[in-house]
C-alpha positions, -999 to +999 in steps of 0.1 A: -225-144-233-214-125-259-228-098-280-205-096-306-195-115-338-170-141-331-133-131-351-102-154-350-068-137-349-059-152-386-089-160-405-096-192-394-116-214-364-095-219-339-082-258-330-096-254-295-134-249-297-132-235-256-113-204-271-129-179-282-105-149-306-112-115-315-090-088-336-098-051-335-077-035-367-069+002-369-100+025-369-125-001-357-142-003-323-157-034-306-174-039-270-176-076-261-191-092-228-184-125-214-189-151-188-164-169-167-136-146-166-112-151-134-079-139-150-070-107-170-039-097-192-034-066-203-004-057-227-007-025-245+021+000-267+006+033-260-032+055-252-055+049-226-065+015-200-094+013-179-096-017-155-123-013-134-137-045-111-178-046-103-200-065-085-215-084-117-207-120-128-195-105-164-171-089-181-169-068-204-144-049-231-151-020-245-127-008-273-131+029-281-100+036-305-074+013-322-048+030-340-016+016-356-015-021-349-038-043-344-051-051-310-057-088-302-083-099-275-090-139-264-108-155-234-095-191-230-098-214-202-112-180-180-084-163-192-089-127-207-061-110-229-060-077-241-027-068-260-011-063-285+008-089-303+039-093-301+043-095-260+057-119-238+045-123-206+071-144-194+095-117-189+068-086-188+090-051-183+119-065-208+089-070-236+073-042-233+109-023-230+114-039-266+083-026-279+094+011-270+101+021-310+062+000-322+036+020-333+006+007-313-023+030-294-057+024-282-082+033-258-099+009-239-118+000-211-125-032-190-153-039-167-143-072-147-157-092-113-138-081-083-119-111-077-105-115-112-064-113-105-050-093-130-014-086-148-013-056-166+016-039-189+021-013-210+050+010-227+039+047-228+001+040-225-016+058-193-030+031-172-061+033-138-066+001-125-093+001-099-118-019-076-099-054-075-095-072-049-075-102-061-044-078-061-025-064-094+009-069-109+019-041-129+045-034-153+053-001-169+081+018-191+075+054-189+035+054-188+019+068-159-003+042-138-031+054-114-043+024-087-072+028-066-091+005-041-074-023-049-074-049-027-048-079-020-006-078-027+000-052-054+033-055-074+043-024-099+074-023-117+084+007-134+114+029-154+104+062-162+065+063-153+049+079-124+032+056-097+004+067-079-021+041-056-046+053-034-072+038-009-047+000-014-053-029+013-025-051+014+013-057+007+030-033-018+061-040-036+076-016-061+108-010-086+109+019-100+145+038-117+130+075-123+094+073-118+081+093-088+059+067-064+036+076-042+012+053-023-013+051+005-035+031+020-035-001+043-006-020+034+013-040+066+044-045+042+060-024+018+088-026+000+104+006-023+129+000-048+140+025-065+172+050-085+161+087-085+122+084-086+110+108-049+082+085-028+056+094-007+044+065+014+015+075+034+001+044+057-033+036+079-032+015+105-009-015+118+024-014+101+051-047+105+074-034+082+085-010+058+118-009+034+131+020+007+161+015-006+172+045-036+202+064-046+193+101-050+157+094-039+137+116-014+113+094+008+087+104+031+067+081+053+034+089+073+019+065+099-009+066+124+004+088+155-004+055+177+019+035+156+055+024+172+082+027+153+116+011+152+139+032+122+171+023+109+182+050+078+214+041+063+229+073+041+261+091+025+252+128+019+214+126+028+194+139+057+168+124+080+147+123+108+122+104+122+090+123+142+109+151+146+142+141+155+170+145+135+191+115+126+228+116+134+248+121+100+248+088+075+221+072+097+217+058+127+187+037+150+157+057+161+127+043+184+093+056+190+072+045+215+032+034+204+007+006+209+016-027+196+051-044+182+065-012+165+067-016+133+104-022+114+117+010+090+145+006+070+157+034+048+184+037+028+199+058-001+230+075-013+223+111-013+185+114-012+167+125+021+146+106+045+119+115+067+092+095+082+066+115+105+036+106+126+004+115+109 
């Protein structure tokens, strides 16, 4: 259902009658709810995103502020878009990387279904994404992006932005160059990419494995003090220790005992410490 007029992106009806287009210009607003959603796209320049998932079968998008370019929205096929024009999702971070000089801001938030799977980007915009459970895969320039409760295998690449998600259950994967990371939650698989961004990587539960691999990164890992760990920190200049015990100098193999297979650590960096402690 919808409870707003019907607008085409050009002026006219679209070829494919299933397709249903909206445009919000520059100092409009717009809330529109609809059926049937199961994917969401989100490509904004800069402002404010809400994602939020519920329990309801609808969705709904709530458009508080447009300023500067037009903001496009569609729901085809049970696929929602929110975004700006201009973006291609086929290559998310280099888009949005080219978009860096447009004018573009909004403020917006999206009430979806829990299980809708969702790909979000944006350039400068500040971005929560919460309450999914279909997993996210998040893209970001130098905008800050909050997760919470998100459920399923989250995917965040950054540059410059800070990345922080909380309460997460299920694999993590992250790139980052500067942006500081920090996550926590139960995740069984991590992965950390990153230049000169610090992370905190605070874990519940079983672990099987965990990488971070940076340059002039800090990295700190918690686990569960009943959690066995086998470490391996690879560095030039850096420091580390694992529970307590220092790591001979440019890294070495360090084994703690705990219930379970222990799970695998790998750290490695340039210059940037390493320290992984028992909660």
């Amino acid at each position: 259902m919808d409870t707003t007029e019907h607008e085409p992106f050009d002026g006219t009806t679209p070829a494919d009658s299933s397709a249903e287009r909206w445009t919000v210009r520059p100092g409009d607003t717009r809330t529109i709810t609809l059926e049937g959603v199961r994917r969401l796209k989100v490509g904004v320049i800069a402002g404010t995103v809400d994602v939020v998932g519920h329990d309801e079968p609808w969705a709904r998008v709530e458009v508080h502020r447009v300023d500067g370019r037009d903001l496009e929205i569609s729901l085809d096929d049970g696929a929602l878009t929110v975004a700006h024009p201009l973006l291609r999702w086929s290559n998310l971070i280099d888009s949005l990387k080219s978009l860096g000089t447009e004018r573009g801001r909004v403020e917006v938030s999206i009430l979806v279904p829990r299980h809708v799977s969702l790909t979000y980007g944006q350039v400068t915009a500040q971005g929560l994404v919460s309450g999914v459970t279909a997993g996210a895969d998040v893209s970001t320039v130098s905008g800050d992006v909050q997760l919470d409760g998100v459920t399923g295998a989250v995917q965040v690449n950054t540059v410059s932005g800070d990345v922080e998600a909380t309460g997460l259950d299920g694999d993590v994967q992250v790139h980052a160059v500067s942006g500081e990371v920090t996550v926590s939650g139960s995740s069984r698989r991590v992965g950390i990419d990153t230049v000169s961004g610090d992370v905190l990587l605070d874990v519940h539960g079983p672990v099987d494995s965990i990488s971070v691999n940076g340059v002039s990164s800090d990295a700190t890992i918690r686990v569960d003090p009943d959690v066995a760990l086998e470490v391996v920190t690879n560095t030039v200049s850096g420091r580390g220790s694992v529970a307590g015990v220092a790591m001979p100098r440019r890294g070495g193999r360090h084994s703690e005992p705990g219930a379970g297979a222990p799970a695998r650590v790998t750290l490695n960096s340039v210059s940037g410490d390493q320290t992984v402690v028992r909660r």
